[in-house]
C-alpha positions in Angstrom: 160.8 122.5 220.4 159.3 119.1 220.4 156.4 120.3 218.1 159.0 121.9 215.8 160.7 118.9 215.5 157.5 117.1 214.8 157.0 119.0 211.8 160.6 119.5 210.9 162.8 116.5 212.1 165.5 117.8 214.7 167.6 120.3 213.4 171.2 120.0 212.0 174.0 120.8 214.6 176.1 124.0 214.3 179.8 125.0 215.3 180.3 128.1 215.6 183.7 129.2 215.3 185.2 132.9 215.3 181.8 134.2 214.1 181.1 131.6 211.1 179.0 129.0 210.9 180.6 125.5 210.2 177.8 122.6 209.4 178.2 119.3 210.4 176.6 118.2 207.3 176.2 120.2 203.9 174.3 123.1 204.0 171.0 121.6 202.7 170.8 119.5 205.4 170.4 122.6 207.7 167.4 124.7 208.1 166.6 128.1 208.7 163.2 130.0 209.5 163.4 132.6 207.3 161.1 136.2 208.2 160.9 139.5 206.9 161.7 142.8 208.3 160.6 145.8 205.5 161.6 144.7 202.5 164.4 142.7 203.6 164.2 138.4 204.5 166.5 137.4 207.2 167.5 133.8 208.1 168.4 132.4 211.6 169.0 128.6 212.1 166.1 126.5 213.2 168.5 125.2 216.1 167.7 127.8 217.9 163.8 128.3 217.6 161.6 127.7 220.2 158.0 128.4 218.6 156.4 130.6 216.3 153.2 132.5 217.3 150.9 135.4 216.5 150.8 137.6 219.4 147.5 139.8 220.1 147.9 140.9 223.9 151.4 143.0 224.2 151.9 144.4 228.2 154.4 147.8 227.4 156.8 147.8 230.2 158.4 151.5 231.5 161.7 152.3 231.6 163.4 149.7 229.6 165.3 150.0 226.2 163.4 151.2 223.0 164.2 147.7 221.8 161.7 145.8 224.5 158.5 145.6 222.9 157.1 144.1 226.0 156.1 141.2 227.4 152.9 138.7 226.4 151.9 134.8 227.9 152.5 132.4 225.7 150.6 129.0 226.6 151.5 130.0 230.6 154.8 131.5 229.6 156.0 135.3 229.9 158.2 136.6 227.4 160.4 139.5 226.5 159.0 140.8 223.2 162.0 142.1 220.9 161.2 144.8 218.6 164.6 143.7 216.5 163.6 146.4 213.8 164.7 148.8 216.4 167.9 146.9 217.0 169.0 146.6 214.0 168.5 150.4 213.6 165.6 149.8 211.4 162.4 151.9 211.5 160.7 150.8 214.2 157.2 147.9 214.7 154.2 150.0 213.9 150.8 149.0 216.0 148.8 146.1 215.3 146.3 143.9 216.5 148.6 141.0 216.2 152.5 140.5 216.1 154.6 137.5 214.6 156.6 136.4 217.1 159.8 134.0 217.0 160.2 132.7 220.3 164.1 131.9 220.4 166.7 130.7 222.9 170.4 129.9 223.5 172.0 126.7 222.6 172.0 126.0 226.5 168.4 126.9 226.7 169.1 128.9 229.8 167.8 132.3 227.6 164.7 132.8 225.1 163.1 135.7 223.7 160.1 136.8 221.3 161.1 138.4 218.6 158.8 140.6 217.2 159.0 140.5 213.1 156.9 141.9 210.4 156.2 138.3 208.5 157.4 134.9 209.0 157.8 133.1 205.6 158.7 129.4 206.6 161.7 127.4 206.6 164.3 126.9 204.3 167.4 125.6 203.3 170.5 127.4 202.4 172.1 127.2 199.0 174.5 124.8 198.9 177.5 126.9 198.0 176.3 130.0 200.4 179.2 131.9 201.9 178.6 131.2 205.7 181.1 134.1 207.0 179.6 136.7 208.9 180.8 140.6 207.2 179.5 142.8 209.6 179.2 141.1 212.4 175.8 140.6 213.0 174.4 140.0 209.4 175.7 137.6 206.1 173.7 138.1 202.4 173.8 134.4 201.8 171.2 132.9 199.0 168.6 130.2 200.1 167.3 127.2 198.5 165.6 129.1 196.0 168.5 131.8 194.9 166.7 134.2 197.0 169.0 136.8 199.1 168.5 136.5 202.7 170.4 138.3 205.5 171.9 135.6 207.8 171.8 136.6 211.4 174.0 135.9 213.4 173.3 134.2 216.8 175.7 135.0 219.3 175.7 139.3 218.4 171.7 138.5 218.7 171.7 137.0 221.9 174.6 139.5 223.3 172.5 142.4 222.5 169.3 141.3 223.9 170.3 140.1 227.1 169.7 142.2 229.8 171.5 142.1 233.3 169.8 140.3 236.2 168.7 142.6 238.9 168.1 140.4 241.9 164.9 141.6 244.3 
C-alpha cells in the first residue's frame, strides 16, 4: 500500500452503511481504480487496493470453485487469483501469457485477493453528484470524473463471495 500511496496520497475514508457508500469528504476527493471486464468498466475504491500487477506464471489448483483462477507469487507472496468474470456470471478469463491482477484486501487487512481482470485503466474520481446506493446488491452505474458509466462494486458482497472457509491441517 505504501507505494500506492506514494503515487496516490492515502486514500479517502469510507462508511459503509446498509450497503451505500457514505464519503467523509465529497466525492472527488475519493478515488477509485477503475478496470474493465468485456465491454464494461467497473470501479472499486482505492481504500481497499493492495497492488496492481501483470501476472505471467498462474499454478491451476484442483477441486476448487470455477471462480479460483489459481494462485501466483507476487514479490514472495502467494495469492488466490479471482477470475471475477466468472463471478459475476460473466464469460469466463480466456488464456494468456499474462493477467492484470488487482491484488485487494479487507479494511482490516486480515484478507486479500488477486483479482484477475481483463484491463486496468487507472484511477479516478467519481462525479461529484454520482448516486452512491448500491441496486443490485453487488453493482451501482455511477459516472466518473469524466461522465463515463462505470459499474461500482460493491466491497463487502465482493469480499463475502470470495472468501473461502478455513480448513485447518
Amino acid at each position: 500500500m505504501a507505494l500506492i500511496e506514494a503515487q496516490l496520497g492515502p486514500p479517502a475514508v469510507h462508511h459503509i452503511d446498509g450497503g451505500a457508500f457514505q464519503l467523509q469528504n465529497s466525492s472527488m476527493d475519493a478515488r477509485y481504480l477503475i478496470f474493465e471486464l468485456g465491454n464494461t468498466n467497473y470501479a472499486i475504491p482505492s481504500i481497499f487496493l493492495d497492488r496492481v500487477a501483470r501476472v505471467t506464471k498462474v499454478r491451476n489448483l484442483p477441486n476448487v470453485p470455477r471462480w479460483i483462477a489459481g494462485i501466483c507469487n507476487l514479490r514472495g507472496q502467494i495469492v488466490s487469483l479471482v477470475d471475477v468474470r466468472q463471478l459475476m456470471s460473466l464469460p469466463p478469463i480466456t488464456a494468456r501469457r499474462a493477467y492484470w491482477t488487482i491484488v485487494v484486501h479487507s479494511i482490516d487487512e486480515s484478507f486479500s485477493a488477486g483479482l484477475v481482470v481483463d484491463r486496468v485503466l487507472g484511477i479516478r474520481h467519481l462525479h461529484p453528484d454520482a448516486e452512491m446506493a448500491y441496486s443490485n446488491h453487488h453493482t451501482q452505474m455511477v459516472l466518473d470524473e469524466y461522465q463515463q458509466p462505470v459499474q461500482l462494486i460493491e466491497m463487502n458482497w465482493l469480499f463475502q463471495a470470495i472468501r473461502l472457509p478455513h480448513h485447518p491441517h
